[in-house]
TIKOL-754879 format. One record per residue: residue in one letter; x, y negated, z of N, C-alpha, C in turn. Coordinates in steps of 0.2 Angstrom, whole numbers, padded with zeros to 4 digits, always signed. Layout:
residues N
AXYZXYZXYZ
...
***
This chain:
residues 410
X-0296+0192-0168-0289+0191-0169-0289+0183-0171
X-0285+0180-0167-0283+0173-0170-0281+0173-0175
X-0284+0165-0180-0282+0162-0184-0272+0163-0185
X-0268+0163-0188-0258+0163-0189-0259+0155-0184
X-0261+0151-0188-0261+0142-0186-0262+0142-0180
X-0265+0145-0175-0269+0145-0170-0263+0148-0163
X-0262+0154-0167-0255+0157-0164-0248+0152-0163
X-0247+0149-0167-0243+0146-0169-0242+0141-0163
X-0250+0136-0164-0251+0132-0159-0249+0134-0151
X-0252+0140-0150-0252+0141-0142-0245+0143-0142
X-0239+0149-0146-0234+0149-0146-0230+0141-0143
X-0232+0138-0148-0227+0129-0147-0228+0128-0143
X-0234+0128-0137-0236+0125-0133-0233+0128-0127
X-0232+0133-0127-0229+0137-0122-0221+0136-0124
X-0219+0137-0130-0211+0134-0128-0209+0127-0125
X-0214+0124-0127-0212+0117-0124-0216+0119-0117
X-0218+0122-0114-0221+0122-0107-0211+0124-0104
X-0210+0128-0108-0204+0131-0105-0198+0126-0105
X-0197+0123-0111-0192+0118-0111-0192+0114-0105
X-0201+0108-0103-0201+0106-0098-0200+0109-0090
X-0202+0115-0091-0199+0118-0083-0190+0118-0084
X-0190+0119-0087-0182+0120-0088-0176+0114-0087
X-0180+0109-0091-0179+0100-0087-0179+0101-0080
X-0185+0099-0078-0187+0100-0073-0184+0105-0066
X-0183+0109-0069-0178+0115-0063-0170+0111-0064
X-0167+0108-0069-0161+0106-0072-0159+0100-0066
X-0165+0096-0067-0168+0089-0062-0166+0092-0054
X-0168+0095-0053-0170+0098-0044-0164+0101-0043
X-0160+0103-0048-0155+0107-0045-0149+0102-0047
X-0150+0098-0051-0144+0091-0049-0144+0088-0044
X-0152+0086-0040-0154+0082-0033-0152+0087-0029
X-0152+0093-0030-0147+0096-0023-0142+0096-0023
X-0137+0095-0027-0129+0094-0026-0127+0088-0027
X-0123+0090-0022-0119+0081-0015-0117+0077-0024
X-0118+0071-0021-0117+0066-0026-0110+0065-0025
X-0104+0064-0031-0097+0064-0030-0095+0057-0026
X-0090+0059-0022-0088+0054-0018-0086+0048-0021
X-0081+0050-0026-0076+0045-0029-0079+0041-0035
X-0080+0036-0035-0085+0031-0038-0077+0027-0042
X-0075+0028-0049-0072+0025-0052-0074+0015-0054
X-0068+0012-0052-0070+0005-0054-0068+0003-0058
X-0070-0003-0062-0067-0007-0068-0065-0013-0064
X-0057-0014-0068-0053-0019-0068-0048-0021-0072
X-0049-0025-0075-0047-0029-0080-0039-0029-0082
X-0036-0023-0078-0029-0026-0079-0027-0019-0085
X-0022-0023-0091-0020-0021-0094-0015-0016-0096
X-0014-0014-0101-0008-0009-0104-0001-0012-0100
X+0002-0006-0097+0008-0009-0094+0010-0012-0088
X+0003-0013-0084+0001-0013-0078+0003-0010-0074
X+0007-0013-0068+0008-0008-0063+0010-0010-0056
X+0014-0008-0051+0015-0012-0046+0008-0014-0041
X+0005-0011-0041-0002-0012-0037+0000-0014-0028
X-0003-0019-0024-0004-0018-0019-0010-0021-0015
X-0015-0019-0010-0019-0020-0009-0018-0023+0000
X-0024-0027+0000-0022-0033+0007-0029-0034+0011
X-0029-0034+0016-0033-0032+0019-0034-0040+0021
X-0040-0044+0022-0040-0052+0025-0044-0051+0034
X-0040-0056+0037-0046-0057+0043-0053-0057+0045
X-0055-0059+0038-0063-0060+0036-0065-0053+0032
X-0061-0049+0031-0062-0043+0027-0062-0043+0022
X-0058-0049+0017-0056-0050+0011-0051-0044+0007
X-0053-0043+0000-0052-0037-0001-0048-0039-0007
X-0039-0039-0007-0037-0044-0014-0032-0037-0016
X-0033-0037-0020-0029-0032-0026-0024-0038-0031
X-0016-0038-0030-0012-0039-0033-0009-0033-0036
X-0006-0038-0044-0001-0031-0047+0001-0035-0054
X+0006-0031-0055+0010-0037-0063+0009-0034-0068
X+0006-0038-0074+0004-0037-0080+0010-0039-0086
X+0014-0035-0089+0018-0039-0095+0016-0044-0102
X+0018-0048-0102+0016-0052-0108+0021-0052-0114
X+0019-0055-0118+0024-0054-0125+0034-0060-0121
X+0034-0063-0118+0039-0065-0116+0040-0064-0108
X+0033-0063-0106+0033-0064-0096+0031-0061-0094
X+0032-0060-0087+0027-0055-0081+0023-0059-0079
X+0017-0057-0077+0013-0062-0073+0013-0057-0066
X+0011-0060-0060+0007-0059-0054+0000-0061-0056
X-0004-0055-0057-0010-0058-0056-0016-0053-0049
X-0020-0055-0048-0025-0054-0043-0032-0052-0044
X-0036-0048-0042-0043-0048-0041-0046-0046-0034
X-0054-0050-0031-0057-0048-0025-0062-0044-0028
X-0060-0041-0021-0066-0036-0021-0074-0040-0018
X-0079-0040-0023-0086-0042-0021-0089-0039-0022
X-0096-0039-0020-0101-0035-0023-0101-0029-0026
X-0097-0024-0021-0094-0017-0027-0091-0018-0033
X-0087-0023-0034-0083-0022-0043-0077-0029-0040
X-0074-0028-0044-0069-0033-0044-0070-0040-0049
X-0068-0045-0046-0070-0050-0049-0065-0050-0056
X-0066-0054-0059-0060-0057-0065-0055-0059-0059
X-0048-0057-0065-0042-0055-0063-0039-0064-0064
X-0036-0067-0058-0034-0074-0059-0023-0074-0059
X-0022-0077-0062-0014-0076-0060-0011-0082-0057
X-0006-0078-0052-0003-0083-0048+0002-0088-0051
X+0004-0083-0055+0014-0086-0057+0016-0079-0063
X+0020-0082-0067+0025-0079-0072+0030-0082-0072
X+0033-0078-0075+0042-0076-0078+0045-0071-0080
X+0051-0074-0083+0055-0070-0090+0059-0067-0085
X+0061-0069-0077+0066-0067-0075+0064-0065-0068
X+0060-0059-0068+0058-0058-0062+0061-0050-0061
X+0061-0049-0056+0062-0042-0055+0054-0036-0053
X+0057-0031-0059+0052-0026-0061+0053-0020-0058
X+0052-0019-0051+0052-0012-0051+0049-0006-0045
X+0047-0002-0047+0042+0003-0045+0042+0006-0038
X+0045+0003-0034+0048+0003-0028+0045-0003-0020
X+0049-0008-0026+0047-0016-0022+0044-0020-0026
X+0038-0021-0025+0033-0023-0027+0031-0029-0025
X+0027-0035-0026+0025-0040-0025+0018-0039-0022
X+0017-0045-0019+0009-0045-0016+0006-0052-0016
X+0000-0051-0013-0005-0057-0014-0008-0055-0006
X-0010-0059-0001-0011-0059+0004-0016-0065+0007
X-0021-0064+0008-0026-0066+0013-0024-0067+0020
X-0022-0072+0023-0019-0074+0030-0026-0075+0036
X-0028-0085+0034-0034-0086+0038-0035-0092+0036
X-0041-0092+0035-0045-0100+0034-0043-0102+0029
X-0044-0098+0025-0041-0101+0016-0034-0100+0014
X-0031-0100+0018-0025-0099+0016-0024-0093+0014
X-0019-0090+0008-0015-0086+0006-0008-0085+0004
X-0006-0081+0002+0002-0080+0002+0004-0076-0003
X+0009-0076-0007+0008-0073-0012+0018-0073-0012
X+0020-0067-0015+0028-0064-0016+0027-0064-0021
X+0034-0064-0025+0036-0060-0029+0048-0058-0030
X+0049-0056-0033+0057-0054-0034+0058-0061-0041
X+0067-0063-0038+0068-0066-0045+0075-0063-0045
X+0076-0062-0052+0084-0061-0053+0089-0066-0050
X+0093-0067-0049+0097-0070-0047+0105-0068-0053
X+0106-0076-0054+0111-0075-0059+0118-0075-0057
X+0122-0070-0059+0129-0069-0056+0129-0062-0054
X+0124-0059-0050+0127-0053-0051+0121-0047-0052
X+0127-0039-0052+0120-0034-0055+0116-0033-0048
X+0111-0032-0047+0107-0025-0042+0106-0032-0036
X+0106-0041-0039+0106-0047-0034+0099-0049-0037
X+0093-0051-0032+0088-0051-0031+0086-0056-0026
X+0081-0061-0027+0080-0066-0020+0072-0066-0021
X+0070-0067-0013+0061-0066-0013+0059-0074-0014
X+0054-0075-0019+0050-0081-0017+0045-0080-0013
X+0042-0086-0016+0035-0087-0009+0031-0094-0010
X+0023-0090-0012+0021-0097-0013+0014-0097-0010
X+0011-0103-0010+0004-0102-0005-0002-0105-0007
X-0006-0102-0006-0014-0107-0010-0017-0108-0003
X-0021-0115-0003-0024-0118+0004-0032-0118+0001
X-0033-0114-0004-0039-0114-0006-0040-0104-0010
X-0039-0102-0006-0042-0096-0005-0039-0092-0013
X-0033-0094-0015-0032-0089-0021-0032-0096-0027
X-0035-0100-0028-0039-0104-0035-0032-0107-0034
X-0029-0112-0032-0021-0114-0034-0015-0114-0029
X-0009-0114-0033-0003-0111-0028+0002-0116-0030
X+0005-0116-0023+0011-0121-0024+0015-0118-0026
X+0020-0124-0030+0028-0122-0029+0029-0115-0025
X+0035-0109-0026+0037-0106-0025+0042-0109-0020
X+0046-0105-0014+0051-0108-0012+0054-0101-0009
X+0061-0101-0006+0066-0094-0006+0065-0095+0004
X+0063-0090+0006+0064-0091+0014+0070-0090+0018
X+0073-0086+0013+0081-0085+0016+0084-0092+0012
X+0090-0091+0015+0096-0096+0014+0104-0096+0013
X+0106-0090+0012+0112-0087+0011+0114-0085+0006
X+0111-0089-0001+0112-0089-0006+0118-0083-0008
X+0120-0078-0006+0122-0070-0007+0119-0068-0014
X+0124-0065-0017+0120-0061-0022+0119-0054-0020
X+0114-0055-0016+0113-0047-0014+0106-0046-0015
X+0100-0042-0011+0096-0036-0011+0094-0040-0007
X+0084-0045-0009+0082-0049-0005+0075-0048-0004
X+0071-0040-0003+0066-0038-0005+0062-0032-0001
X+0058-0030-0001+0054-0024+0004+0052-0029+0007
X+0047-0036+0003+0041-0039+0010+0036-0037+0012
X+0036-0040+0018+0028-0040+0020+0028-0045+0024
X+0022-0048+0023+0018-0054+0025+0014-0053+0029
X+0013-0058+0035+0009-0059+0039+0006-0065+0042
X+0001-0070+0046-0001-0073+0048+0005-0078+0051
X+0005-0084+0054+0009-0086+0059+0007-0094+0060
X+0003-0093+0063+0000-0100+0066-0005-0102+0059
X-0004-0106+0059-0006-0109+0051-0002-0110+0043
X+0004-0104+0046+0007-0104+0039+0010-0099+0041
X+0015-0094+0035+0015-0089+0035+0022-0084+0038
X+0022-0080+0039+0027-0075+0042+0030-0070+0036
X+0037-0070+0036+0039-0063+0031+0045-0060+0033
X+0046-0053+0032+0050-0051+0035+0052-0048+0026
X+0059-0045+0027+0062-0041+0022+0069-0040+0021
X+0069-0037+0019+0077-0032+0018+0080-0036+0016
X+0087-0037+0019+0092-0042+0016+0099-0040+0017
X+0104-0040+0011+0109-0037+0011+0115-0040+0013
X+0116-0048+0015+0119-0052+0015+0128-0049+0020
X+0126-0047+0023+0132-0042+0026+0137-0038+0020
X+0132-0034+0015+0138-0032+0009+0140-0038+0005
X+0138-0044+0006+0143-0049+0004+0152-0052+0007
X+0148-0050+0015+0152-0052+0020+0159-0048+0020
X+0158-0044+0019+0161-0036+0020+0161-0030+0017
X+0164-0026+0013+0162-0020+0011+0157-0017+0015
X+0153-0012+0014+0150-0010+0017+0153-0005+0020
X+0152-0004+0027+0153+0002+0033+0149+0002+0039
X+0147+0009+0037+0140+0008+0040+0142+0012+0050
X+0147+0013+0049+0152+0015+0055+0153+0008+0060
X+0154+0003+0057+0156-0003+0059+0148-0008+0059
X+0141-0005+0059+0137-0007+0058+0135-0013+0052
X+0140-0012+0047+0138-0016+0041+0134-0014+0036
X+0128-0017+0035+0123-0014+0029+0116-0018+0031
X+0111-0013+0028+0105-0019+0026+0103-0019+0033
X+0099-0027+0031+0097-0030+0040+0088-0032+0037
X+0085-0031+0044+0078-0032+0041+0077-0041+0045
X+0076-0045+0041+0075-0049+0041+0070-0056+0044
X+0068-0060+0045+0061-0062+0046+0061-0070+0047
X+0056-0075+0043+0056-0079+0045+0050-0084+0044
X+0049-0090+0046+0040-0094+0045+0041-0100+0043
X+0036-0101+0039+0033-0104+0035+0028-0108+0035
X+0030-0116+0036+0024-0119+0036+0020-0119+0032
X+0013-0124+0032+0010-0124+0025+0012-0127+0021
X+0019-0134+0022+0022-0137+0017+0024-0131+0015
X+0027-0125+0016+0033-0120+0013+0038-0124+0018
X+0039-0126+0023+0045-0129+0027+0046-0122+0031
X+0053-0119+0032+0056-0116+0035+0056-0118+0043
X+0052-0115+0046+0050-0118+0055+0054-0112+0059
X+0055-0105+0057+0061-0103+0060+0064-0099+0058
X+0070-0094+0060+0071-0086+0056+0075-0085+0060
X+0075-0077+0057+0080-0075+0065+0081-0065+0061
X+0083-0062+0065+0084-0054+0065+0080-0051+0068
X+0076-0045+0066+0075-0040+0070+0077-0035+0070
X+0082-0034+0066+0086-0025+0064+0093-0027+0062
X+0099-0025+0064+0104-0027+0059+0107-0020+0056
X+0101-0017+0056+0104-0009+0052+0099-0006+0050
X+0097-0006+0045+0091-0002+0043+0092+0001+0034
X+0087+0005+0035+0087+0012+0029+0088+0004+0021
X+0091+0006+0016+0093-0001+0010+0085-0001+0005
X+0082+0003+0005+0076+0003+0000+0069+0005+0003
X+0067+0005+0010+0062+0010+0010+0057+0005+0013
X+0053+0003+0010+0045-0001+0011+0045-0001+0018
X+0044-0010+0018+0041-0013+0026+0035-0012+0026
X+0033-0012+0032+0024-0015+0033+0022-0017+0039
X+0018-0022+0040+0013-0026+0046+0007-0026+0044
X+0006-0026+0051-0002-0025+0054-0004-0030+0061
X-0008-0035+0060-0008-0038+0066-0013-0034+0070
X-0011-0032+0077-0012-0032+0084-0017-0037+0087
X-0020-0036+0092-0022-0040+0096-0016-0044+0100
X-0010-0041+0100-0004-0044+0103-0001-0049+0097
X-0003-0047+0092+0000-0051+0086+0005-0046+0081
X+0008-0049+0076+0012-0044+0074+0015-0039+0073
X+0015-0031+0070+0021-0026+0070+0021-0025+0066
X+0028-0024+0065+0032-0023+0058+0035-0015+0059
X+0033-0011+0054+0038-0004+0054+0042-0005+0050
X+0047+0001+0050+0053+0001+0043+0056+0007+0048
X+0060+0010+0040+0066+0013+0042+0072+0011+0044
X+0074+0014+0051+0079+0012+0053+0086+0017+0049
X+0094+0014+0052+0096+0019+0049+0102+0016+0054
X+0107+0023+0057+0109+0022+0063+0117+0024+0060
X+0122+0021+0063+0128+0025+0061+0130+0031+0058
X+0127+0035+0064+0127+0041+0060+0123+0044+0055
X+0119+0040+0052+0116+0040+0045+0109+0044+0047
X+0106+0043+0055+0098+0045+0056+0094+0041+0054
X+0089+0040+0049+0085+0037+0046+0076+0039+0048
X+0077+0036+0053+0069+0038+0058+0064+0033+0057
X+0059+0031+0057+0055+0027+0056+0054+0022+0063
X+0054+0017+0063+0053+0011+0070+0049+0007+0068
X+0048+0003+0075+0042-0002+0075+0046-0009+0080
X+0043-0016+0078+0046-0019+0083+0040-0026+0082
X+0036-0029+0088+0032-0034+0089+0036-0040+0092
X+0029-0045+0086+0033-0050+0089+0029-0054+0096
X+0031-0055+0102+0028-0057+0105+0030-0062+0108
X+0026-0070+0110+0028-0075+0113+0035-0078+0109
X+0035-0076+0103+0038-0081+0099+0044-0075+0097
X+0047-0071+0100+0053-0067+0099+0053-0062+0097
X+0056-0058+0092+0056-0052+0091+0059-0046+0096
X+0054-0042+0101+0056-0036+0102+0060-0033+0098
X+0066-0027+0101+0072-0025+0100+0067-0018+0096
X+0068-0015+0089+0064-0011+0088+0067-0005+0092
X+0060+0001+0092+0059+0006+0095+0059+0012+0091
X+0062+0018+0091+0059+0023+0085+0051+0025+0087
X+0049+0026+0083+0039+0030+0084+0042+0037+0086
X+0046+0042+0083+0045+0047+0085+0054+0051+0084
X+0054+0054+0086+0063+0057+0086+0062+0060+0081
X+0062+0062+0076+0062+0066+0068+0071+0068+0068
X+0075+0064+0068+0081+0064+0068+0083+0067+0061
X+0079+0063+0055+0083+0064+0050+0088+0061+0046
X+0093+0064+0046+0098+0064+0043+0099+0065+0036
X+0102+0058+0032+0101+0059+0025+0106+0052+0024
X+0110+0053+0019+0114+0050+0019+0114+0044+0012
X+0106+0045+0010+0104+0041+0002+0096+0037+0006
X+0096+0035+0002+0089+0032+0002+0084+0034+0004
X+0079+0038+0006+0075+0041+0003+0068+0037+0000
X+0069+0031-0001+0064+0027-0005+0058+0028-0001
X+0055+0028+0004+0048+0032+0007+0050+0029+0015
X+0045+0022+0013+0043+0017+0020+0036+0021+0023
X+0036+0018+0028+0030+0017+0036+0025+0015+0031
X+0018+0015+0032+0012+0011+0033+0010+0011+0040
X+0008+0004+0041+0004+0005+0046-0003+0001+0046
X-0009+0001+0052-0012-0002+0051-0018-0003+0059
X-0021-0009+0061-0021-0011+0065-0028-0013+0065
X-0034-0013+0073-0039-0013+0074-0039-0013+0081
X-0040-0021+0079-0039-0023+0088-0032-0022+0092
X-0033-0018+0097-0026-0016+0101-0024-0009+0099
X-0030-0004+0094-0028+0001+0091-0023+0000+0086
X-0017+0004+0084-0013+0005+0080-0011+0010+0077
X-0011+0011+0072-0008+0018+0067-0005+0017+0064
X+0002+0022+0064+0006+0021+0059+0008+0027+0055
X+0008+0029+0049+0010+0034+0047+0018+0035+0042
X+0020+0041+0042+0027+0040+0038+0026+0047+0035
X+0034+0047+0029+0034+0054+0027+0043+0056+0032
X+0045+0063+0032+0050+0064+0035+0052+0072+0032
X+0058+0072+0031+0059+0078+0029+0061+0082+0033
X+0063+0078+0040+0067+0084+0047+0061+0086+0049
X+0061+0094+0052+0064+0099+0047+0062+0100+0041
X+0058+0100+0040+0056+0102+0031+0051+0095+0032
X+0049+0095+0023+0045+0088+0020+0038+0090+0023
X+0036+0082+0027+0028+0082+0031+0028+0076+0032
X+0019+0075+0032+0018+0066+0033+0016+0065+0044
X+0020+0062+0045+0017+0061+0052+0011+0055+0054
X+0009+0056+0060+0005+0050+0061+0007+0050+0067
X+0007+0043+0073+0005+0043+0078+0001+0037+0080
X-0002+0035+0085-0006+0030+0085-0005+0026+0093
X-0008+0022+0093-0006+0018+0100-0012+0014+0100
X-0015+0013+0108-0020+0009+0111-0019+0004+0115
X-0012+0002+0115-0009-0002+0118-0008-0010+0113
X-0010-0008+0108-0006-0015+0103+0000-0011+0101
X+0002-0007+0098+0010-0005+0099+0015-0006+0105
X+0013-0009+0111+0018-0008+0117+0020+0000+0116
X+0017+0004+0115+0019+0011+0115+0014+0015+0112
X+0016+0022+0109+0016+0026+0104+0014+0031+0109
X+0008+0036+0105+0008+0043+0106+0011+0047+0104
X+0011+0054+0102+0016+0060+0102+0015+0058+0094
X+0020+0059+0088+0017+0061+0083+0014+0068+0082
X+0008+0064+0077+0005+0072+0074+0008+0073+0064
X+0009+0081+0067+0005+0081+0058+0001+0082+0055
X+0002+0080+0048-0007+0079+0047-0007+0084+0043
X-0004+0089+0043-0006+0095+0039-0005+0096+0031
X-0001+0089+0028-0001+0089+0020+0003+0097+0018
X+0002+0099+0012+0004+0105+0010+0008+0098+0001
X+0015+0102+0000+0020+0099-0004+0020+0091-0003
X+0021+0087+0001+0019+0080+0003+0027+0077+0000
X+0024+0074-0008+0031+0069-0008+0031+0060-0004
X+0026+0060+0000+0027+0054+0002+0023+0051+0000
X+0026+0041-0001+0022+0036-0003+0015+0037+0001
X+0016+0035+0006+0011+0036+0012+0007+0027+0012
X+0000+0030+0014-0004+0021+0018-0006+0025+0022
X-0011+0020+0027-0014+0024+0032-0020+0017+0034
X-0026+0020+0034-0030+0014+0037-0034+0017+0044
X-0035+0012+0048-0038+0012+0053-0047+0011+0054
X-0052+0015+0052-0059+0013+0055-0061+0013+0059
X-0066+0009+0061-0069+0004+0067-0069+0010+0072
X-0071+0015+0070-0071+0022+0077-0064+0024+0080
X-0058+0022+0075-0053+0023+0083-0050+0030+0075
X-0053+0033+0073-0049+0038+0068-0047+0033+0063
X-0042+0037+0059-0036+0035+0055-0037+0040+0048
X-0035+0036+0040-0036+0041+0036-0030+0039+0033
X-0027+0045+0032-0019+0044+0029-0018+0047+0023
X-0017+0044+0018-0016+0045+0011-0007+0046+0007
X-0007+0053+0004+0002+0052+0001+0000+0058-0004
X+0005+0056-0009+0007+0060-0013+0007+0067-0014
X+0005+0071-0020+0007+0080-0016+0009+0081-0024
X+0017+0086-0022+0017+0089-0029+0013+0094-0032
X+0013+0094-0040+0011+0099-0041+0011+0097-0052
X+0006+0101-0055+0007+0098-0063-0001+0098-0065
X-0007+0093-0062+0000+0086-0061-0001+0086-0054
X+0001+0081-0051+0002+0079-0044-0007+0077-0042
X-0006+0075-0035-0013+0072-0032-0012+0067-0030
X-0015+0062-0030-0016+0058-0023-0022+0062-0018
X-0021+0063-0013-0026+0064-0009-0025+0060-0003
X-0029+0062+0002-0032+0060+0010-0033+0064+0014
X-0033+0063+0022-0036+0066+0027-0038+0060+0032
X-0042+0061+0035-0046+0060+0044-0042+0061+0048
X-0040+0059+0050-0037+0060+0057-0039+0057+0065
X-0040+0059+0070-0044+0057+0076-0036+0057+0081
X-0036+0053+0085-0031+0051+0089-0031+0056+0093
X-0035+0062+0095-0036+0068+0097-0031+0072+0094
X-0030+0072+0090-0027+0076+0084-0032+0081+0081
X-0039+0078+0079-0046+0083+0077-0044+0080+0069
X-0043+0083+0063-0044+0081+0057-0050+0083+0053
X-0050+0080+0047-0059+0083+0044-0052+0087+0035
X-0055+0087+0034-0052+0092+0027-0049+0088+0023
X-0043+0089+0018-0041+0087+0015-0045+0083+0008
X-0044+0076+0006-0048+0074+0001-0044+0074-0005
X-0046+0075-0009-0045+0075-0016-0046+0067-0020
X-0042+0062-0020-0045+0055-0024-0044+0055-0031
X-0039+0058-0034-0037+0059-0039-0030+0061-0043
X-0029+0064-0048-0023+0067-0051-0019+0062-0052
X-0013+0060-0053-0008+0057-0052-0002+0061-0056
X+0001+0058-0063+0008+0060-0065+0013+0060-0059
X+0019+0062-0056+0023+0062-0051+0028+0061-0056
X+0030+0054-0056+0037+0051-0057+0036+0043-0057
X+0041+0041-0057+0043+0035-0052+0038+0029-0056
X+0036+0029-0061+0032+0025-0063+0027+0022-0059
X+0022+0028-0057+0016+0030-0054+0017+0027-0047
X+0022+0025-0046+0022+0019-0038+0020+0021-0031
X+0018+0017-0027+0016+0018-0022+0007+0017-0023
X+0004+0021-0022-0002+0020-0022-0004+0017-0016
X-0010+0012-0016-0012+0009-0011-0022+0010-0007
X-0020+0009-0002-0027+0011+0002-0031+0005+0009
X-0035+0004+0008-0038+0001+0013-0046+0002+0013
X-0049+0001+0021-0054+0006+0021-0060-0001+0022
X-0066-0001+0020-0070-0006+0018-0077+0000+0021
X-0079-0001+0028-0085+0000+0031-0083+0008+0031
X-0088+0011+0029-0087+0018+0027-0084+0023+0022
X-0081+0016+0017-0078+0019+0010-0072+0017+0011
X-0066+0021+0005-0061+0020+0007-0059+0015-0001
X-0055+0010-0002-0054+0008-0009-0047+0010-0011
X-0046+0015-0016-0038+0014-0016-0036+0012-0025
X-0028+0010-0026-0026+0009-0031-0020+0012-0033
X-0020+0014-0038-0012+0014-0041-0010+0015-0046
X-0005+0017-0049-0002+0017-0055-0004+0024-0059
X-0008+0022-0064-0007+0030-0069-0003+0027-0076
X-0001+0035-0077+0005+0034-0081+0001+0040-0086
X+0000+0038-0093-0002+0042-0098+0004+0040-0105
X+0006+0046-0108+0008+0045-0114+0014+0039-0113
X+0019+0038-0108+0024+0033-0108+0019+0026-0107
X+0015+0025-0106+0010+0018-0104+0008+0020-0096
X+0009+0011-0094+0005+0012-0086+0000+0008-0088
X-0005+0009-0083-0012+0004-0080-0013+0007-0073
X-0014-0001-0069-0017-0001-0063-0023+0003-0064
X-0027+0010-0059-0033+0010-0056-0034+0011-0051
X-0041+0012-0050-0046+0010-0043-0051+0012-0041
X-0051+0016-0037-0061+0019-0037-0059+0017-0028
X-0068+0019-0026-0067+0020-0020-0070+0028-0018
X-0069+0027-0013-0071+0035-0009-0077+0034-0003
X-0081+0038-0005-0089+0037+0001-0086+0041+0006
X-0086+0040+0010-0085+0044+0018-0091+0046+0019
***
């Protein structure tokens, strides 16, 4: 009979032989299960944070703008994407009197050759719901920015905002909602009076080189966007027709003029209000994707694509969203498929994603992350970086916002 001591010994020795296998099995069976896609990232931006938009550069520059409040001002501030993480966060510009809101948002923009662009809203004094875009520029990649200047010139107190920026020679291009017509006239949208989408360039001084119309009737709040083509620019938006159809169009600029815009697809919705809920689109080579949300017949996000440059659109498809409130992006990777991201109700809400092939082949529904569902929470934003995807947007905790940002492994 062994020694108790002895017992004892071999006993321990065996419970630790067990512990280790137990590690060890723990070990083996963590290395078999898929490592989580969604890689959360740190960025520097603050309590209060929100307005996020994310820009896509020629060079593949990755610039996340969004506005931070301070004890008397708003800042525009920035961060790139490098080395997996975001740099230190730089600021464009501030002020006491800028307009805040969860809808129309400012941005920061990577053009070419150094140059960038950067927006933001300023009140305009005199009246309520009066709004005017500035515009300023760094010729050294972000590090300093000129003077601010207004690209329109109708000094209106009206609705001067839903930009998007683009390229244009060596200085910059913008297009945006302008309501300069409800100054002229009540508004009757019978008589084709209402919001115009607007467009004009910018030298590198900030000199006004031209402007002009591409819509004289379009949706009053619902988010523009461009994408440069191999033909050069396209701009989407919602249109909005007498009879109050509110369909998604597209309209290129080629050889200096704006094309007459075109619907992408006959939805034929009919809505008599806002519905807050712009186009993305996004652009690779002569490939073109564009995605929308639309309630005709019931609420769904579309996509269609074109191998043309936008000269012409494919059939819309559905991407199959289940409860989609919208707030749509969509990017285009290097193989010609399309990943569309929107909102989905529920308690809480999602941000999600899917794949989509110009075929109409999709891969499954992504999950990026839970999302509050109220107007704080913004438009969430997406751009695709090799294999992954980066996205950003507003969480809302406890009446507080903050920008965030992960990416997604494909």
């Amino acid at each position: 009979m062994l020694p108790r001591s002895s017992l004892f010994l071999n006993l321990h020795g065996v419970n630790n032989l067990m512990y280790l296998f137990t590690i060890l099995l723990a070990l083996m069976l963590a290395a078999c299960q898929p490592a989580s896609p969604v890689v959360p990232l740190v960025l520097d931006a603050g309590p209060g944070s929100g307005e996020p938009h994310l820009a896509l550069g020629a060079a593949g520059e990755i610039v996340l703008s969004y506005l931070e409040p301070g004890e008397v001002a708003t800042s525009l501030r920035f961060s790139v994407f490098e080395g997996d993480q975001w740099q230190t966060a730089r600021t464009v510009a501030q002020g006491d009197n800028w307009v805040v809101n969860w809808a129309d948002f400012p941005s920061v923009v990577p053009l070419s050759n150094g140059i960038w662009a950067a927006h933001w809203l300023v009140e305009t004094e005199g009246g309520p719901y009066a709004y005017d875009t500035v515009v300023s520029l760094s010729t050294d990649a972000g590090h300093t920015w000129s003077s601010p200047v207004i690209p329109h010139d109708d000094g209106t107190l009206t609705e001067h905002g839903f930009v998007s920026i683009f390229p244009a020679g060596e200085g910059v291009g913008v297009a945006w909602l302008d309501g300069r017509k409800y100054a002229a006239a009540p508004a009757n949208v019978e008589a084709g009076i209402g919001t115009q989408l607007r467009t004009a360039t910018l030298s590198v001084d900030l000199l006004r080189t031209a402007d002009g119309i591409i819509d004289e009737l379009v949706c009053d709040c619902c988010q523009t966007d461009v994408a440069m083509a191999t033909s050069g620019p396209v701009v989407v938006y919602r249109n909005r027709t007498t009879g109050e159809i509110r369909d998604i169009y597209f309209a290129r600029l080629i050889d200096g003029h704006w094309e007459q815009g075109r619907a992408i697809a006959d939805d034929g919705w009919k809505v008599t209000g806002c519905p807050v809920n712009g186009p993305a689109i996004s652009a690779v080579g002569q490939s073109v994707a564009v995605a929308w949300f639309t309630s005709s017949p019931e609420d769904r996000v579309q996509i269609a694509f074109s191998n043309s440059s936008a000269a012409d659109f494919g059939a819309a498809m559905d991407v199959g969203a289940r409860s989609p409130l919208g707030r749509v992006d969509v990017a285009l990777l290097v193989n010609g498929d399309a990943v569309v991201s929107w909102l989905e109700s529920g308690t809480p809400g999602r941000l999600v994603a899917r794949r989509i092939s110009a075929d109409g082949g999709s891969g499954p529904i992504m999950e990026i992350a839970p999302i509050s569902i109220e107007r704080n929470s913004g438009f969430p934003q997406m751009v695709a970086d090799g294999n992954r995807l980066i996205f950003a947007w507003t969480e809302v905790a406890d009446g507080t916002s903050r920008v965030r940002t992960l990416y997604y492994q494909m």
